[in-house]
C-alpha positions as MATLAB code, in Angstrom:
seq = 'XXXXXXXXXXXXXXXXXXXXXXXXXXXXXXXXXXXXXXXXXXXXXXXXXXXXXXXXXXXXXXXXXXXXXXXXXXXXXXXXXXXXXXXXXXXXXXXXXXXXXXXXXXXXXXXXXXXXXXXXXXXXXXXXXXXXXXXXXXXXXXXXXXXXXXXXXXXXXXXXXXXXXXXXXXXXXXXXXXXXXXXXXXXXXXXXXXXXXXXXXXXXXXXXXXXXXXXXXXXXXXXXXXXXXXXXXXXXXXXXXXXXXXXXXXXXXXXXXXXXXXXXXXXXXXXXXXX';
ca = [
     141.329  -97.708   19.348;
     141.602  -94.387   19.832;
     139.035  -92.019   22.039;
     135.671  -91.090   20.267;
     135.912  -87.525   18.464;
     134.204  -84.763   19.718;
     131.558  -83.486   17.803;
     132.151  -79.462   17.989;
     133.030  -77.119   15.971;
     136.468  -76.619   16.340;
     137.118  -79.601   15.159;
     135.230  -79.508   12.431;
     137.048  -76.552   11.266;
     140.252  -78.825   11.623;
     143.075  -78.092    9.844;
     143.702  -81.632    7.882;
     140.752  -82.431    5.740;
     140.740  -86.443    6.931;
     140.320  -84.821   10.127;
     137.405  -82.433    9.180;
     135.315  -84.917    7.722;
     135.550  -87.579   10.507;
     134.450  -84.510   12.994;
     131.449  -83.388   10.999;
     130.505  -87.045   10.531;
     130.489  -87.459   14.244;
     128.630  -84.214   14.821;
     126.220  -85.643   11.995;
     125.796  -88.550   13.888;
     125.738  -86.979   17.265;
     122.930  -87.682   19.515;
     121.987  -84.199   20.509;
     121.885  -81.997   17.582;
     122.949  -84.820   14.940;
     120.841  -85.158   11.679;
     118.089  -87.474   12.154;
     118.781  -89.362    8.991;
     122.438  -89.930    9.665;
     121.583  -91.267   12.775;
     118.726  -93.944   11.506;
     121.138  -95.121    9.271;
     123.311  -99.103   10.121;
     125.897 -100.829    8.474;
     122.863 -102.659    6.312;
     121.351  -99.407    5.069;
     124.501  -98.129    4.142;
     125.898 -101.019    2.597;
     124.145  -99.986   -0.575;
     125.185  -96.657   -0.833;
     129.173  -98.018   -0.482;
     128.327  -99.709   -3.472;
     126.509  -97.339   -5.784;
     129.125  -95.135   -4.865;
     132.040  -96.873   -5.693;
     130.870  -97.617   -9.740;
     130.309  -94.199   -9.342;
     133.789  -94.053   -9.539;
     133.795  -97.141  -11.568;
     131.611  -94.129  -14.226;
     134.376  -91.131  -13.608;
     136.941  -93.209  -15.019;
     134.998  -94.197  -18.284;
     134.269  -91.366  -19.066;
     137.864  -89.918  -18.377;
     136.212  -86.913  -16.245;
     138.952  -86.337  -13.286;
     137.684  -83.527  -11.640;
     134.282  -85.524  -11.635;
     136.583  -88.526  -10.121;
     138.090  -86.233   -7.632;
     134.562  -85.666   -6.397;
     132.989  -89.321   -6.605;
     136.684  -90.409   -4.734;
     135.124  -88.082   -1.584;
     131.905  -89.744   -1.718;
     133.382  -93.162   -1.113;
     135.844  -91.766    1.118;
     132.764  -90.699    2.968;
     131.159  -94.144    2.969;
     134.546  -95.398    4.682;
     134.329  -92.707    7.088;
     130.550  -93.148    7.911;
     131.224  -97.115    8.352;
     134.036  -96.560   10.884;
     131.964  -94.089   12.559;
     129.431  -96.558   13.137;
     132.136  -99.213   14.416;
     133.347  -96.541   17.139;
     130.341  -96.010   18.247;
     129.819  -99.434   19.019;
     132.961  -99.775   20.613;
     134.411 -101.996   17.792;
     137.143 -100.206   15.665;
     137.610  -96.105   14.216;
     138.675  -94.903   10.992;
     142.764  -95.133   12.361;
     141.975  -98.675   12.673;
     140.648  -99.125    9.549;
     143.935  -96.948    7.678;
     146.458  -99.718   10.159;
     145.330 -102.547    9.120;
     145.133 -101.467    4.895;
     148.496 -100.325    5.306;
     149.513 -103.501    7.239;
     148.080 -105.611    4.788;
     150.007 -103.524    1.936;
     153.522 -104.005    3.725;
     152.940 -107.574    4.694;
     151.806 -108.297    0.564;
     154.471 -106.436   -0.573;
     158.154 -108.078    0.815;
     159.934 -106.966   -2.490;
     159.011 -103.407   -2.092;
     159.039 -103.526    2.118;
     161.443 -106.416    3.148;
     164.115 -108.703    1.582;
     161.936 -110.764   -1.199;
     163.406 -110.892   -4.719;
     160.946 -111.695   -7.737;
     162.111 -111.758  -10.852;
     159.323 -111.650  -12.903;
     155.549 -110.386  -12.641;
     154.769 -114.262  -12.417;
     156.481 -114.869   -9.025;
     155.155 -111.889   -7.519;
     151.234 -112.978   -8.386;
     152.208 -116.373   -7.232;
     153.817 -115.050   -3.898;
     150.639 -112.455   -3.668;
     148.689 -115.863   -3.734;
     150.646 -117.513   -0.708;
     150.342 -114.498    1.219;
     146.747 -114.024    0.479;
     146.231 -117.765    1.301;
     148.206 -117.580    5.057;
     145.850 -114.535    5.524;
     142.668 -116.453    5.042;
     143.916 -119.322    6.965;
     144.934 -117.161    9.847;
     141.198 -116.072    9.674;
     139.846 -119.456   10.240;
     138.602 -120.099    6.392;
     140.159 -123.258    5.518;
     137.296 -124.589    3.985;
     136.451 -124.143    0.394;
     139.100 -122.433   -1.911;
     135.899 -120.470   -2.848;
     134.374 -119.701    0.549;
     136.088 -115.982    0.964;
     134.738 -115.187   -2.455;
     132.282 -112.312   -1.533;
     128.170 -113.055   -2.323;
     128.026 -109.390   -2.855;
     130.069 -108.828   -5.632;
     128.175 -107.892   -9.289;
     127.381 -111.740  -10.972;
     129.793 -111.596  -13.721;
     132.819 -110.074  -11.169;
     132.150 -112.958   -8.485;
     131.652 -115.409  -11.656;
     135.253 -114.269  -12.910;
     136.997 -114.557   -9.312;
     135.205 -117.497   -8.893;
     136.641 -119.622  -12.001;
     140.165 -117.508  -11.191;
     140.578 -118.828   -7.558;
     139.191 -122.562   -9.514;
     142.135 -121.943  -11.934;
     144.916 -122.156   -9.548;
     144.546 -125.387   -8.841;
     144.182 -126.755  -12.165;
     140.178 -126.739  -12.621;
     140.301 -124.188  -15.948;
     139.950 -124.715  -19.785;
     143.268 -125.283  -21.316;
     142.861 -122.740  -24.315;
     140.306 -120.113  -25.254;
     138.714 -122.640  -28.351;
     137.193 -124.776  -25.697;
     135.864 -121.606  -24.133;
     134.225 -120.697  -27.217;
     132.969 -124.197  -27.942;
     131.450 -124.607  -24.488;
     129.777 -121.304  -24.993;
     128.211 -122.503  -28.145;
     127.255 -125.679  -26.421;
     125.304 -123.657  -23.777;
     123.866 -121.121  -26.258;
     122.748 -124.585  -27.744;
     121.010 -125.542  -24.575;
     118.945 -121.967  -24.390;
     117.999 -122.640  -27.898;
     116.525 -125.984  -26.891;
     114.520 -124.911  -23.437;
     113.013 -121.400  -25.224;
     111.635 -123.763  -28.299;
     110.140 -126.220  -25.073;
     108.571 -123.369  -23.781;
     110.335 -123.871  -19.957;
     111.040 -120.766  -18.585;
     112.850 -121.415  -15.457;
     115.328 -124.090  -17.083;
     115.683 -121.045  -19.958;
     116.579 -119.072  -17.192;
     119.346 -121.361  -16.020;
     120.526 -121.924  -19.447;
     120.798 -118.335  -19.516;
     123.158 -117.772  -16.781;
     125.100 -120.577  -17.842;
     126.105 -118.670  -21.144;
     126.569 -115.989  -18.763;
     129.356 -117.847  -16.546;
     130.947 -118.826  -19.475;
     131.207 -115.738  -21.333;
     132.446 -114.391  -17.682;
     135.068 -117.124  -18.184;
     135.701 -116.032  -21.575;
     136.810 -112.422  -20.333;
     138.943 -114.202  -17.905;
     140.953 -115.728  -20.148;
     140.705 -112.754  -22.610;
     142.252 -110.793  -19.551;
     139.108 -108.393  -20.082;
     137.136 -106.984  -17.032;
     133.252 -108.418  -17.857;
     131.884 -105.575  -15.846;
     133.945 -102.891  -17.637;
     132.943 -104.428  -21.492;
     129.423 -104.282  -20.611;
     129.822 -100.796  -19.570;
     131.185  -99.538  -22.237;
     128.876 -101.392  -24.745;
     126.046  -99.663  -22.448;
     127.155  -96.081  -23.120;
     127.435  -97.391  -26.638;
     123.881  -98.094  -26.715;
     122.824  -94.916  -25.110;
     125.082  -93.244  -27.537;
     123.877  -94.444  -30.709;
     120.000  -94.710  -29.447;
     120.035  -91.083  -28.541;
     121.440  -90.381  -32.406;
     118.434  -92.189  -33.215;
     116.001  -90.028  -31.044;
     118.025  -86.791  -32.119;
     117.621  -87.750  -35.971;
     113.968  -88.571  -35.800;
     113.358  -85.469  -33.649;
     114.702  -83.611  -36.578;
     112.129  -85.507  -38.950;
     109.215  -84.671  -36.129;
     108.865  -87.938  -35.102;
     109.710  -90.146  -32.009;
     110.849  -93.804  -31.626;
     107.310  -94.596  -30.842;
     105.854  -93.172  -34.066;
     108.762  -94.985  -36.184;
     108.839  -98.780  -37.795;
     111.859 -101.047  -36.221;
     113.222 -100.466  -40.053;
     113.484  -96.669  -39.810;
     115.533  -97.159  -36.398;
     117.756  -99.903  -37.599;
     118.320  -97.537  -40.778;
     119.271  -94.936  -38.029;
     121.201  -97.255  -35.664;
     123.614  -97.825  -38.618;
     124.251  -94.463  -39.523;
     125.186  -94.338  -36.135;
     127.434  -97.013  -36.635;
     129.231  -95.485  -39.647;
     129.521  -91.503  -38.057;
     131.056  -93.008  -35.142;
     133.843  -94.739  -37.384;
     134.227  -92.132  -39.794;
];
């Protein structure tokens, strides 16, 4: 591990940009002079922000805005830096550690592009990938559960889709997309049943049951869950601001309207956007 940085302003002014931000991140985080907030802050409080800003990123790309991505890339470049910060203060790793062992783990996956191995198709290199990725977690002590390095964290329908992936490889996967589709009408069968009884906690586990096996459904549809349902959001907000914008014009608000004036509305929407 290298030394700990020195919070000053010459090196702050740094001439690489990697190295300017890890300075003023130290200075931020210095003890005499730092900002107070920066220096409240853990792993656990920043944990969150990591994560709201990397579907910030997730967002950019929708919408196809690049010099917004090029901006949203530096704020989770900053959550790396402010992480490894953290770890160097507590005498555990720094940022160059974090860079060695990414670009170890990228050599060490990659023996076609970095070493001798020959794959012929896409197939054997996801399969090889697999063996790698399996050594790695072995090497780390999980030899439990196929499942156990799955991350808790991860958005429901992403962990439900890695989840009945990492299941897949050894067998434990619908044959075909059909008994996808009937399963999911099975469990939309279920829901039906518990919301007539009136039970709302075994509704609510009916419910995520249709949603595990739509999140298998994308899987085999080779669609990302998470991305679908972001794009039908924006098509929501889309097509319910149309509805706001034409009612506006008619000096009325959603509010004021009947749910037949607003579906009337939500088709037009429909057809302008297909015209």
């Amino acid at each position: 591990m290298s030394p700990p940085a020195s919070p000053n302003r010459a090196q702050a002014e740094a001439e690489r940009p990697i190295d300017r931000l890890l300075a003023i991140m130290a200075r931020l985080r210095d003890p005499e002079g730092g900002c107070a907030w920066d220096l409240e802050q853990t792993f656990a409080t920043i944990a969150p922000y990591t994560v709201e800003e990397a579907y910030e990123v997730a967002d950019a790309i929708e919408r196809g805005d690049l010099k917004d991505l090029k901006e949203e890339l530096g704020d989770l470049l900053l959550q790396v830096v402010f992480h490894a910060r953290m770890a160097e203060e507590a005498g555990q790793f720094d940022f160059e550690d974090v860079a060695e062992v990414i670009s170890e783990k990228m050599i060490r996956r990659h023996p076609h592009v970095f070493g001798e191995a020959d794959y012929r198709t896409s197939a054997e290199q996801t399969e090889a990938w697999e063996v790698v990725k399996a050594a790695e977690r072995a090497g780390k002590g999980r030899d439990g559960s196929l499942l156990d390095d799955v991350p808790a964290g991860l958005p429901a329908l992403t962990r439900a889709v890695k989840l009945t992936k990492r299941a897949a490889r050894v067998g434990f996967d619908w044959p075909h997309v059909d008994f996808v589709l009937a399963k999911l009408e099975e469990e939309i069968g279920e829901l039906r049943a518990e919301i007539a009884a009136g039970d709302a906690e075994l509704a609510r586990q009916e419910l995520g049951d249709v949603l595990f096996v739509m999140a298998n459904l994308a899987r085999k549809l080779d669609i990302e869950p998470e991305d679908a349902l972001r794009f039908t959001n924006a098509k929501f907000v889309r097509r319910f601001r149309f509805i706001e914008a034409a009612l506006a014009e008619r000096g009325k608000t959603p509010d004021e309207s009947s749910l037949e004036e607003m579906d009337a509305l939500w088709n037009a929407a429909k057809a302008a956007e297909k015209a």
